[in-house]
C-alpha positions as CSV (number, residue, x, y, z in Angstrom):
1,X,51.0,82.4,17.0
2,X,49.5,84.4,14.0
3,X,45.7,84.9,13.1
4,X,46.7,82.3,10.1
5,X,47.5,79.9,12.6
6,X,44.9,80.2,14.8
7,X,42.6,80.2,12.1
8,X,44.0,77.4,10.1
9,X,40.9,76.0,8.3
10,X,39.2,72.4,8.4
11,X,40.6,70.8,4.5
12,X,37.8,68.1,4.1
13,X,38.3,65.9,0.8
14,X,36.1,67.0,-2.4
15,X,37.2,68.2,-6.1
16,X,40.7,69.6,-6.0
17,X,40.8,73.1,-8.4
18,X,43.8,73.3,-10.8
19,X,43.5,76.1,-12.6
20,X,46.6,76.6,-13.7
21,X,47.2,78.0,-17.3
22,X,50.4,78.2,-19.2
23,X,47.2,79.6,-21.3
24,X,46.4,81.3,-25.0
25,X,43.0,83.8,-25.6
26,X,41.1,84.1,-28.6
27,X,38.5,86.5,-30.2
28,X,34.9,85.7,-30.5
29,X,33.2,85.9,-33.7
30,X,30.5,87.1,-32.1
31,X,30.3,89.5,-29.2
32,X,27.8,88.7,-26.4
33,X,27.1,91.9,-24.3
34,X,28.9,93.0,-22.0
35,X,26.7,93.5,-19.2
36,X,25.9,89.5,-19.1
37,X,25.9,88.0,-16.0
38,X,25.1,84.7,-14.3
39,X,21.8,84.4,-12.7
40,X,20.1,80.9,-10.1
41,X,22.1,78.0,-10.1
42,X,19.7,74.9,-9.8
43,X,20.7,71.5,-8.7
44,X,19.4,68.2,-7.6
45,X,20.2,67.1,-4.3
46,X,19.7,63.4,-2.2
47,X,18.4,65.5,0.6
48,X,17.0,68.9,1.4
49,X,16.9,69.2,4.6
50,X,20.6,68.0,4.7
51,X,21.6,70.9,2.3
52,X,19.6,73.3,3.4
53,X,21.6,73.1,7.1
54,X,24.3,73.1,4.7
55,X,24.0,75.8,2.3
56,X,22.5,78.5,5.8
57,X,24.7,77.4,8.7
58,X,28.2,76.6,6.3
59,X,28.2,78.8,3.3
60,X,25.7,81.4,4.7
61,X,22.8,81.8,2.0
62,X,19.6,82.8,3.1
63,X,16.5,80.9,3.1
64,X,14.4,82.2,0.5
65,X,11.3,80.4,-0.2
66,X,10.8,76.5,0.4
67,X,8.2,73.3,-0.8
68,X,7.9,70.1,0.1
69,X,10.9,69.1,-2.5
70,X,12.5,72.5,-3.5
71,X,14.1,75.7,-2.0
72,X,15.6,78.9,-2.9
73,X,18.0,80.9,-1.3
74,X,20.5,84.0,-1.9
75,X,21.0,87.0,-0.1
76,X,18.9,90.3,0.5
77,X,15.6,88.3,-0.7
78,X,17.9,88.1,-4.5
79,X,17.9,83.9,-5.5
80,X,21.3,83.1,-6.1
81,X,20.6,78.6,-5.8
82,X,17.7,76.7,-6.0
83,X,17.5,73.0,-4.7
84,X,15.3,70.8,-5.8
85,X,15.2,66.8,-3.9
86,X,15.3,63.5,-5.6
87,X,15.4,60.9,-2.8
88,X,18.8,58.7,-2.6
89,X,20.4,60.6,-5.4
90,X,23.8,59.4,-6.1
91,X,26.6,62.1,-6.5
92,X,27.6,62.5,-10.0
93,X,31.2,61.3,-10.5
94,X,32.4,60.5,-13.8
95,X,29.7,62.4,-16.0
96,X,30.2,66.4,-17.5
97,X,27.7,68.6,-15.3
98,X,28.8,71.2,-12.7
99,X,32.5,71.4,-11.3
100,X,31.2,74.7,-9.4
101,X,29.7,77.4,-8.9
102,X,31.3,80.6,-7.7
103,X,30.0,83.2,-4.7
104,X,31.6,86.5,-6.0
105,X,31.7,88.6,-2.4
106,X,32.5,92.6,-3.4
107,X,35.1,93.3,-0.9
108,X,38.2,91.2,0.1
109,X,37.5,92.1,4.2
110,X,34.3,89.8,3.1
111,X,36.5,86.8,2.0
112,X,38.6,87.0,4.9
113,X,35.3,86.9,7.3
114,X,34.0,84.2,5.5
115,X,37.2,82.3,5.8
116,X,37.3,82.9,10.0
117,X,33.8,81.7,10.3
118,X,35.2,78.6,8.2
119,X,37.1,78.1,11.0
120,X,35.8,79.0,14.0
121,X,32.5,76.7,12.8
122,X,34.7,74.0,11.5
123,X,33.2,73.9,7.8
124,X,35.5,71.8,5.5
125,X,37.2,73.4,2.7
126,X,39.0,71.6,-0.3
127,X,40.9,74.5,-1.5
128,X,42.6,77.9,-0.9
129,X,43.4,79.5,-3.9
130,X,45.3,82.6,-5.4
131,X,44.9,82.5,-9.1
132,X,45.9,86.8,-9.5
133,X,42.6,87.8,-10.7
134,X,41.3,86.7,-7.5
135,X,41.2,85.1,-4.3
136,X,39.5,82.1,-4.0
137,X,38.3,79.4,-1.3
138,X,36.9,75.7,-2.4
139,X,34.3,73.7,-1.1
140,X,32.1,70.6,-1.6
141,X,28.8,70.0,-0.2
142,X,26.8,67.1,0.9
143,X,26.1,65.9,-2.5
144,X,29.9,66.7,-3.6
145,X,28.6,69.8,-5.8
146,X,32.0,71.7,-5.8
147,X,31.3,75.9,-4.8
148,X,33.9,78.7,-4.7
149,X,33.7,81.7,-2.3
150,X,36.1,84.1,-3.9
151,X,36.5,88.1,-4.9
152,X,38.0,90.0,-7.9
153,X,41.2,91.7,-7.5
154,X,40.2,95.2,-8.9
155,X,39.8,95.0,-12.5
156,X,42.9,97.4,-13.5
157,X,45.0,94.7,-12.0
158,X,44.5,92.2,-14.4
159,X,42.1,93.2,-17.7
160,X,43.8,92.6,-20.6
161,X,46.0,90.0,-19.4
162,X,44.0,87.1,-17.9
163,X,45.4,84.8,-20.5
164,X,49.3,85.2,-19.6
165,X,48.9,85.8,-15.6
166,X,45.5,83.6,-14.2
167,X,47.1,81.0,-12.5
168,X,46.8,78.8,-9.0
169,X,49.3,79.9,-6.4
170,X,48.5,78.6,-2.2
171,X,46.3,81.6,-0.8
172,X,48.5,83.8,1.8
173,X,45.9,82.7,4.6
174,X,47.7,85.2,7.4
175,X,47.3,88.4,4.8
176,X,44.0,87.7,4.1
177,X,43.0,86.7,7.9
178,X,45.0,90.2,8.6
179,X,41.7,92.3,6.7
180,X,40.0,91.8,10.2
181,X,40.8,93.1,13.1
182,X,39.3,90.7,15.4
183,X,39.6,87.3,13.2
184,X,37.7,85.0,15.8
185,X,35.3,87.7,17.5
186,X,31.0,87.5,17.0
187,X,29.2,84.8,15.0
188,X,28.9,84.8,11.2
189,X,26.3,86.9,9.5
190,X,26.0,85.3,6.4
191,X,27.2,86.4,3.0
192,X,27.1,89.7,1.8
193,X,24.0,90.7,0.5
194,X,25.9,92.1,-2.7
195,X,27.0,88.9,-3.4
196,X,26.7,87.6,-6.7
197,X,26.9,84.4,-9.0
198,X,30.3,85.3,-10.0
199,X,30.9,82.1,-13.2
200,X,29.8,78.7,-13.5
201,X,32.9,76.3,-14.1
202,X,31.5,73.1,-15.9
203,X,32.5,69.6,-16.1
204,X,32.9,69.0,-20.4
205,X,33.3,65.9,-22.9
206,X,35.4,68.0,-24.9
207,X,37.2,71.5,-25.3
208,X,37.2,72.3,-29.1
209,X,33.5,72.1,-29.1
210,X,32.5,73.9,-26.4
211,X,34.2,76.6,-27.1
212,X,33.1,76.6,-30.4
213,X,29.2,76.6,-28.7
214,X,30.1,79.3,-25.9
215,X,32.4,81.7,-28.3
216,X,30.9,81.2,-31.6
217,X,26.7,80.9,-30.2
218,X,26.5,82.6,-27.0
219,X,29.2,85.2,-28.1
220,X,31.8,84.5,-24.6
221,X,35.3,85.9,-25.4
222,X,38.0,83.2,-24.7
223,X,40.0,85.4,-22.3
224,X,42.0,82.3,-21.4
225,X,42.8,78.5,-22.8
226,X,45.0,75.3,-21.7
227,X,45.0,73.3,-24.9
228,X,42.4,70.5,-24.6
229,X,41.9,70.5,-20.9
230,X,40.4,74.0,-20.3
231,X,38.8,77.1,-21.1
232,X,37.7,80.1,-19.3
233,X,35.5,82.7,-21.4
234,X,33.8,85.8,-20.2
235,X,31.4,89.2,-21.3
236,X,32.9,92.6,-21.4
237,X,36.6,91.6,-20.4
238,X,35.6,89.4,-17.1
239,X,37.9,86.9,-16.3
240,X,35.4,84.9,-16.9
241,X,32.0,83.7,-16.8
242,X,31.7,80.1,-17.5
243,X,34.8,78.0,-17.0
244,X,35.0,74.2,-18.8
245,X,37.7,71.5,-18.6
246,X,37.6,68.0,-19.2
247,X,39.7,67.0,-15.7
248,X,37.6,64.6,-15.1
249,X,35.0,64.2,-18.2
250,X,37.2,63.8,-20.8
251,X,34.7,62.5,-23.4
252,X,31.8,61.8,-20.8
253,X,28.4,61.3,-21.3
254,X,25.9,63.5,-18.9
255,X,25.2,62.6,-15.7
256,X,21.8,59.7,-15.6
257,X,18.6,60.1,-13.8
258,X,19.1,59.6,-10.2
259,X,22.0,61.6,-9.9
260,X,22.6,64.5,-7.5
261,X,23.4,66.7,-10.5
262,X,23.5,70.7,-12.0
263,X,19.8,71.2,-13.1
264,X,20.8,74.1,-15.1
265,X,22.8,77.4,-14.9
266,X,20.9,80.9,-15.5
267,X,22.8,83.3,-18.3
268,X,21.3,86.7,-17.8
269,X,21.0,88.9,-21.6
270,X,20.9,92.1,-21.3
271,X,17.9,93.2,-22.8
272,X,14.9,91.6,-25.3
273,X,17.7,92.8,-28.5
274,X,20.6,90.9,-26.9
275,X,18.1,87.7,-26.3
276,X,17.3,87.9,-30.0
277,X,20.8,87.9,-31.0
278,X,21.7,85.1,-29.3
279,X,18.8,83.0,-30.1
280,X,19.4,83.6,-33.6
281,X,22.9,82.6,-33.4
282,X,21.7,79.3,-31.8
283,X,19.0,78.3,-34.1
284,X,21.5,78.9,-36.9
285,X,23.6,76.4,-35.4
286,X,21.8,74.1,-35.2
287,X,20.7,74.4,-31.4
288,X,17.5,76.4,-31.3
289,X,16.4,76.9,-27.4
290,X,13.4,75.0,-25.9
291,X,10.1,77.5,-24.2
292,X,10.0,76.7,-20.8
293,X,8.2,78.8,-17.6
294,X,11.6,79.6,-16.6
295,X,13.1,80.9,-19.6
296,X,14.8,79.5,-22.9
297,X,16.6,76.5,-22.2
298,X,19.7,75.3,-24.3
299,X,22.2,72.8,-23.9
300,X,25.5,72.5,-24.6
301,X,27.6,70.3,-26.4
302,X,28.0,68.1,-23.6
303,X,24.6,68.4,-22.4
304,X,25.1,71.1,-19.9
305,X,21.7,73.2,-19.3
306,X,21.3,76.8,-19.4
307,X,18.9,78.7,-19.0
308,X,18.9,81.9,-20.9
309,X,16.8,85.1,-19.5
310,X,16.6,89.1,-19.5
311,X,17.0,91.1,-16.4
């Protein structure tokens, strides 16, 4: 019997992930810097105590700081999520909002570790996924908030052709369990603590105007689109940093009070300069950002919060 065998993981139901692109790339008219990143994810969950067993014990985040009705965690005291409760929320089906967000682990020996502990602890998974520019692994949580666990091919692999070779092909499970020497030895240390927020892949109304909003305001690259259904846009060449499709939102409204839904997603500027450009864009279209503690907060077309800050 092979290591892929033995180590055949749990497949739970939860959001499937198609991305699969037969897909065209386009220029921004505007150029975001490339050093942008993707900063806290917050969401709203039914129960904390439920995710918080969830998001240690399954996907391996740390505990970093917790209230009576919020919690953040990450990895090497660096927030990556941030949980707030609201009672008997309801998952969000049916609304735009979050379709996931996505772990980015530096090494692929840290994928395949994470995908032995998936099952040797039994944690569901809802997808295993090669799409060329990486290798990627699909979960849902208690609250059906999709996540990815995945890492980047080396960039020289695929930069400069993310439009005509991103794709979804089944994960070779027994080459990636091979990394490890011992696939079912010791108990999981948690993620990496150079783990990242790799992208946030949203849930949109429509295509045409987000990526007028993400291209044309933020200044994202389209490094990759399917027509109406999706589009994946990035800083600096990434494969991307924020994917939309409209899968199952076509023409949605945003998720209601009540629901377990995304809070908002963090874009980290560069610098003060790069926050200025930006914010200019925005107010010029219409879609100046809102002063809040946390940041400036914008929303997208289909009412999709970000939160934009400087590191």
């Amino acid at each position: 019997m092979s290591a892929g065998d033995q180590l055949e993981p749990q497949l739970g139901e939860g959001p499937q992930d198609p991305e699969e692109l037969e897909a065209t790339s386009g220029r921004a008219s505007a150029e975001i810097s490339a050093e942008t990143s993707l900063g806290e994810v917050h969401l709203v969950v039914a129960e904390l105590a439920r995710s918080l067993e969830y998001y240690t014990a399954s996907v391996g985040l740390e505990l970093l700081e917790q209230e009576a009705r919020r919690a953040t965690l990450g990895v090497a005291g660096r927030p990556l999520l941030v949980l707030v409760e609201e009672t008997g929320a309801r998952v969000a089906f049916g609304h735009t909002g979050l379709y996931h967000f996505a772990l980015l682990v530096p090494r692929r020996a840290d994928l395949a570790r994470w995908l032995a502990h998936a099952a040797r602890d039994r944690v569901s998974l809802v997808g295993l996924s090669d799409h060329f520019v990486s290798e990627a692994l699909y979960l849902s949580d208690p609250d059906s908030h999709g996540i990815e666990i995945y890492w980047d091919r080396p960039r020289e692999v695929w930069e400069g052709q993310v439009a005509e070779r991103m794709t979804t092909l089944p994960l070779d499970v027994d080459d990636l369990i091979g990394e490890l020497e011992q696939p079912g030895a010791g108990e999981y240390g948690g993620l990496p603590a150079d783990t990242v927020m790799g992208h946030v892949h949203l849930k949109v109304a429509a295509i045409p105007e987000t990526v007028e909003f993400y291209r044309d305001l933020l200044g994202f690259g389209v490094m990759a689109q399917l027509g109406a259904q999706a589009a994946f846009l990035g800083a600096g060449g990434y494969h991307h940093h924020i994917g939309a499709n409209t899968w199952e939102s076509a023409g949605a409204a945003p998720p209601p009070p009540g629901t377990a839904a995304l809070r908002h997603a963090t874009i980290v500027l560069s610098d003060e300069a790069q926050r200025d450009l930006v914010v200019g864009r925005l107010a010029r279209g219409g879609r100046a950002p809102e002063e809040t503690s946390g940041g400036l907060l914008v929303r997208d077309p289909s009412g999709n919060s970000l939160v934009l800050t400087v590191a």
